[in-house]
C-alpha positions as CSV (number, residue, x, y, z in Angstrom):
1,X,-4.2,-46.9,21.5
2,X,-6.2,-43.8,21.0
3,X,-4.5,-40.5,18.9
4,X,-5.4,-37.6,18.6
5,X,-6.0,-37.4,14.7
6,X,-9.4,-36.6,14.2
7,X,-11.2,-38.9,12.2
8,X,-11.9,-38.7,8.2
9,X,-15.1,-36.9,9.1
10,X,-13.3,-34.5,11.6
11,X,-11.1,-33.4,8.1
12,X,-13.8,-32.9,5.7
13,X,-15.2,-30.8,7.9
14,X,-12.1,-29.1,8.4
15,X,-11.0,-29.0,5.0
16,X,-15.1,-27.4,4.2
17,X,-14.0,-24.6,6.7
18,X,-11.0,-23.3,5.3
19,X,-12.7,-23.0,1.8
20,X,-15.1,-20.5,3.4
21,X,-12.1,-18.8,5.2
22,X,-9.8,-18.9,2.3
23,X,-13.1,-17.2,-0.3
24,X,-13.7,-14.6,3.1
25,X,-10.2,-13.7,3.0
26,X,-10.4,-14.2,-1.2
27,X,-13.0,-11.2,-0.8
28,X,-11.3,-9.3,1.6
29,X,-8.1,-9.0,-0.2
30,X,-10.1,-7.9,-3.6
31,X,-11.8,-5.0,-1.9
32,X,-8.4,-3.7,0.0
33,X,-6.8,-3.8,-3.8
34,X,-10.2,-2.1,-5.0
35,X,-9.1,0.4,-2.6
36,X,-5.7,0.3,-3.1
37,X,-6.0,1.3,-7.0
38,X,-8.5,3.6,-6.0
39,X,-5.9,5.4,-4.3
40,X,-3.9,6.0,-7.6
41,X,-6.6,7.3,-9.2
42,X,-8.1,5.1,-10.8
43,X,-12.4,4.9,-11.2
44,X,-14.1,2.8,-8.5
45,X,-16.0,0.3,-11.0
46,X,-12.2,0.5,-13.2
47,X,-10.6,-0.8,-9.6
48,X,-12.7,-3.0,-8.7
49,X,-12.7,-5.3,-12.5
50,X,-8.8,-5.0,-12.1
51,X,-8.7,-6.0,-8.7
52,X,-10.7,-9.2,-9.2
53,X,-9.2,-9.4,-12.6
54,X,-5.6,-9.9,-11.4
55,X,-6.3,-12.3,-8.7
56,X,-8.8,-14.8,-10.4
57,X,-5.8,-14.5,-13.4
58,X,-8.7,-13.7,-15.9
59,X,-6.7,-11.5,-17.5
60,X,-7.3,-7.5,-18.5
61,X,-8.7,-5.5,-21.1
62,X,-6.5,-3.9,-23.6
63,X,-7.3,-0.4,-22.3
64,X,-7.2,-0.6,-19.0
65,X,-4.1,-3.3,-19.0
66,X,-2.0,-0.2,-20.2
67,X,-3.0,2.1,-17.0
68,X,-1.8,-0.8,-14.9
69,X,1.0,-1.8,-16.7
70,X,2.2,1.9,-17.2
71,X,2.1,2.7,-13.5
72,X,4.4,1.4,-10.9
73,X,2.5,1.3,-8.1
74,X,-1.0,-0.5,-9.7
75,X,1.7,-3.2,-11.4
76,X,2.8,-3.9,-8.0
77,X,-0.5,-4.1,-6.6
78,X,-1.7,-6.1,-9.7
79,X,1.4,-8.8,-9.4
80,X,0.6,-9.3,-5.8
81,X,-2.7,-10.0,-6.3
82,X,-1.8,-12.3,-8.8
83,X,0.6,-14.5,-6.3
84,X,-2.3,-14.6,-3.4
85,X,-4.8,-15.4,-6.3
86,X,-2.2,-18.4,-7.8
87,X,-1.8,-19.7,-3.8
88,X,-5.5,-19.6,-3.4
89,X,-6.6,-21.4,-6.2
90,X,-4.3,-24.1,-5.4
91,X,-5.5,-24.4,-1.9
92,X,-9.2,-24.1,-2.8
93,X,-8.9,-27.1,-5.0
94,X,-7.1,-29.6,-2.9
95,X,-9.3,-28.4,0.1
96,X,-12.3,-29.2,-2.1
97,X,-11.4,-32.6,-2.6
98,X,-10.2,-33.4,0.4
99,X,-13.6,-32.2,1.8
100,X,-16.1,-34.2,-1.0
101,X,-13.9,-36.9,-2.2
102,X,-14.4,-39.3,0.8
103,X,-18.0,-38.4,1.6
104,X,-21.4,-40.2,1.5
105,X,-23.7,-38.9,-0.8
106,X,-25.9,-37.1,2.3
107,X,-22.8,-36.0,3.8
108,X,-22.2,-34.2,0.2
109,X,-25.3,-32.5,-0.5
110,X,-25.0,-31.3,3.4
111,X,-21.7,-29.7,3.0
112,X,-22.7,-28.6,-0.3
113,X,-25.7,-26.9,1.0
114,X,-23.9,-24.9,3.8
115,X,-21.2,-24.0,1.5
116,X,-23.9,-22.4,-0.7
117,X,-25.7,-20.8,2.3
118,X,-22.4,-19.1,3.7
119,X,-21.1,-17.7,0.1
120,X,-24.9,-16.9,-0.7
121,X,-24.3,-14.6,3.2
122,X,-20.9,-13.6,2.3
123,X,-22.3,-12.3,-1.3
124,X,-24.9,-10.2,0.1
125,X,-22.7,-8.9,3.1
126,X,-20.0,-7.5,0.2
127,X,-23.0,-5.7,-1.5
128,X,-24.3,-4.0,1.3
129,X,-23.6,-0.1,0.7
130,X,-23.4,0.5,4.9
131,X,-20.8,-2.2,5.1
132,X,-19.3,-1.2,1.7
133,X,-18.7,2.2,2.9
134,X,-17.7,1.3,6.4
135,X,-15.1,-1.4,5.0
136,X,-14.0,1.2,2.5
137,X,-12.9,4.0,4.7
138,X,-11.6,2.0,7.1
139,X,-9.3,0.5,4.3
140,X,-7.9,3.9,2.9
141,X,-7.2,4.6,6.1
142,X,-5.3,1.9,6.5
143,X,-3.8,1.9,3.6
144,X,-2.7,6.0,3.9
145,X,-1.1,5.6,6.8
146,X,0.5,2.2,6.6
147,X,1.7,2.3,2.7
148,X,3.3,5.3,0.7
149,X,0.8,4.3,-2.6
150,X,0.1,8.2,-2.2
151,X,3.5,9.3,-0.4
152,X,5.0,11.6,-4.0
153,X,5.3,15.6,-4.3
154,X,1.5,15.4,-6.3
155,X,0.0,13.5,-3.1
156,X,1.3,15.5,-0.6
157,X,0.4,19.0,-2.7
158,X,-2.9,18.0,-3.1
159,X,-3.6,16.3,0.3
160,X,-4.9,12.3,-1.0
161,X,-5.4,9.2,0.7
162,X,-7.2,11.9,3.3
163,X,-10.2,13.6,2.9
164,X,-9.5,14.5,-1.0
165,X,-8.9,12.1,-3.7
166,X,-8.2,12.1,-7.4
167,X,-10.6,9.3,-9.3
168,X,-11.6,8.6,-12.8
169,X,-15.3,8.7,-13.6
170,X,-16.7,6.5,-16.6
171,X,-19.9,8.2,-18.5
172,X,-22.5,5.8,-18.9
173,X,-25.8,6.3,-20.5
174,X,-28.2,6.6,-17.3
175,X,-24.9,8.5,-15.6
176,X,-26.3,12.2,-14.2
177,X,-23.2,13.4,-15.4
178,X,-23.9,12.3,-19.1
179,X,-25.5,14.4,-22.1
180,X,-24.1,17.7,-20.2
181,X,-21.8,20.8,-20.5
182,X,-19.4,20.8,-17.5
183,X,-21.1,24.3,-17.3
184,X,-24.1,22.8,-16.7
185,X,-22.9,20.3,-13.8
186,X,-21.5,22.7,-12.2
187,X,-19.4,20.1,-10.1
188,X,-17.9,23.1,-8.4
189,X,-20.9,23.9,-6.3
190,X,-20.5,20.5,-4.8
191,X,-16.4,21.4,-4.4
192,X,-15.1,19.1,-7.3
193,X,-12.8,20.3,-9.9
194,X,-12.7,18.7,-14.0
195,X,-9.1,17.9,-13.9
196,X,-9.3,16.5,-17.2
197,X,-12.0,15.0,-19.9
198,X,-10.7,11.7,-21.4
199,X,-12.7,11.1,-24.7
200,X,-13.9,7.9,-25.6
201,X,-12.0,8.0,-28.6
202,X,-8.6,8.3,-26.5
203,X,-8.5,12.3,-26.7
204,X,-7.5,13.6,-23.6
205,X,-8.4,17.4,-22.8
206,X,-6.7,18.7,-20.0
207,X,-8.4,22.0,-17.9
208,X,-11.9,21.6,-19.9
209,X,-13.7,24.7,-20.9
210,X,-17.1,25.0,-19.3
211,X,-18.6,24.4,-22.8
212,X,-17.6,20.4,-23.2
213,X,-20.2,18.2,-23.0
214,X,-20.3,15.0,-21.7
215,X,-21.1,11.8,-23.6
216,X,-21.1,7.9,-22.8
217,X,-17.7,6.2,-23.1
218,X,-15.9,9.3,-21.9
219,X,-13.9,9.9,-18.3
220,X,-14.1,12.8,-16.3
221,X,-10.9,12.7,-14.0
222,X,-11.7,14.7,-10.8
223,X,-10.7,15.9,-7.7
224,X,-12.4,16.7,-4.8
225,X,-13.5,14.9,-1.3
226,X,-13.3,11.3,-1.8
227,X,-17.2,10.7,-0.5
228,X,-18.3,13.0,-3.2
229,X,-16.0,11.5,-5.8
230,X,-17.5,8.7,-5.6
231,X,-21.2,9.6,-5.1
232,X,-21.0,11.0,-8.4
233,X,-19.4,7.9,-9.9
234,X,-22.8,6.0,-8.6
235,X,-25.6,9.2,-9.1
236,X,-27.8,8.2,-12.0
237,X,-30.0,10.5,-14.2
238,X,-33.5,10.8,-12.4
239,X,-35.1,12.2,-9.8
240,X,-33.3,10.7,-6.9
241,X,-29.8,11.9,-8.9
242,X,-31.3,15.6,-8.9
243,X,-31.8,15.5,-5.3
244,X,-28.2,14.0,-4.4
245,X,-27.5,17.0,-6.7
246,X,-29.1,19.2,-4.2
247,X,-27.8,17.4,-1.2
248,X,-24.3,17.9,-2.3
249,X,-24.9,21.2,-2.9
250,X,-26.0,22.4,0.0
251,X,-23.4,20.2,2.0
252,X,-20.4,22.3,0.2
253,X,-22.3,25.4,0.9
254,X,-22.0,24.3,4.8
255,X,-18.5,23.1,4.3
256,X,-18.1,26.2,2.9
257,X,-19.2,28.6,6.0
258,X,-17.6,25.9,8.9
259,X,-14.2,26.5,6.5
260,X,-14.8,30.1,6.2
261,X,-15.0,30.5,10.0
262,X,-11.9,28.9,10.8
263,X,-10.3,30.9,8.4
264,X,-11.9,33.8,10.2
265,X,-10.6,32.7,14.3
266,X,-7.4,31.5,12.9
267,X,-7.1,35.0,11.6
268,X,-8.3,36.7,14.4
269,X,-5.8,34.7,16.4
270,X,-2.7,35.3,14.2
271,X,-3.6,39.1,14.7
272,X,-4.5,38.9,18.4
273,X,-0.6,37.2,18.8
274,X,1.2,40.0,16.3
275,X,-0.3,42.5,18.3
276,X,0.9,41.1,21.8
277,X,4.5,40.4,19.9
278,X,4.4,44.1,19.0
279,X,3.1,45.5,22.5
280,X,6.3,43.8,24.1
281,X,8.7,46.1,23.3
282,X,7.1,48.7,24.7
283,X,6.6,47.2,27.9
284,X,10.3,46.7,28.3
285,X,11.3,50.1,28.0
């Protein structure tokens, strides 16, 4: 009598598709925790090591295990990943071979080819910068409204998860930002403020003077709007670095004048409605 069990070939090739869905979803999780630390402050390159960190189980370094650890929100984050990453492994193995075990040697180098094919795809989507930055503000958002990882007295005061975000940047040696006085980056033309300079020694400088210089192995911690943050985190020293220098520039200068006429109507409003409130007693009389 026929069943409806599918056959053993029916499986592997069942078993070959939820490896790809279970790495896709592997890969989506990682960059909503990249995001997620992010949102705590943490440096994008500094979020995205501990996200995958914590949910492959590699383990941490020494450093940055303390700025996890230490916070309760990124130890949460951190022992969640490392539950989905524990399930996943698990699953990935006995789908793996379920899906090769029984299989001809063709059948195997088939599968095996369009498993390479579709991580090779799924590789190259995650680096795309369009589809990085897409996937990235669709995730705070998401994650802002949806989560309190910024709902505190600090988050609220200085507006983050929106628009503005707090982030650590690591200097590097082809950095823009490294070799230079904060004077000289002037990162308030672009509308970022030096919250703090984090030597690479473990010094930590709060409210820098404009006469600290930058050098590789320290962190600026900023704050600022989030897209700028994290332009910075990525401009290198070079030509193309100066003119995202001038960009930025003369996008806060823009900022600047659309703000600065807002201020102006909402003014002009404010007084155009104190002026009728103080008219109507008058009128009465």
């Amino acid at each position: 009598m026929d069943t409806l069990i599918p056959d053993g070939g029916g499986l592997d090739i069942l078993a070959l598709g939820t490896i790809i869905v279970i790495i896709l979803v592997s890969l989506l999780v990682a960059r909503v925790a990249t995001a997620a630390f992010m949102l705590t402050g943490l440096s994008r390159d500094t979020s995205r090591f501990q996200a995958r960190s914590a949910l492959t189980g590699v383990g941490f370094t020494t450093t940055e295990a303390e700025m996890v650890v230490n916070h309760p929100v990124r130890r949460k984050i951190a022992m969640m990943l490392m539950l989905l990453g524990s399930a996943g492994l698990v699953t990935v193995i006995a789908t793996l071979i379920l899906s090769f075990a029984n299989a001809e040697r063709e059948q195997t180098l088939e599968r095996l080819a369009v498993l390479i094919v579709v991580l090779a795809a799924m590789v190259l989507i995650s680096r795309s910068r369009f589809v990085e930055r897409r996937l990235n503000r669709m995730i705070g958002l998401g994650l802002s409204r949806w989560t309190d990882l910024t709902d505190s007295g600090l988050a609220r005061l200085l507006h983050l998860g929106g628009d503005y975000g707090v982030a650590e940047v690591a200097v590097d040696d082809h950095d823009w930002i490294a070799g230079r006085t904060l004077g000289e980056l002037d990162l308030r033309s672009e509308g970022v403020a030096v919250l703090a300079l984090v030597c690479s020694n473990g010094t930590y400088i709060g409210a820098p003077v404009f006469e600290m210089k930058t050098r590789p192995g320290d962190t600026l911690v900023l704050y600022g709007p989030a897209r700028r943050l994290e332009d910075l985190d990525h401009r290198r020293i070079g030509a193309e670095g100066e003119r995202a220098r001038v960009s930025a520039v003369a996008e806060q200068l823009e900022r600047v004048r659309l703000e600065a006429r807002e201020r102006e109507q909402a003014d002009s409003e404010q007084d155009r409605r104190e002026a009728d409130r103080s008219q109507t007693p008058d009128q009465s009389r």
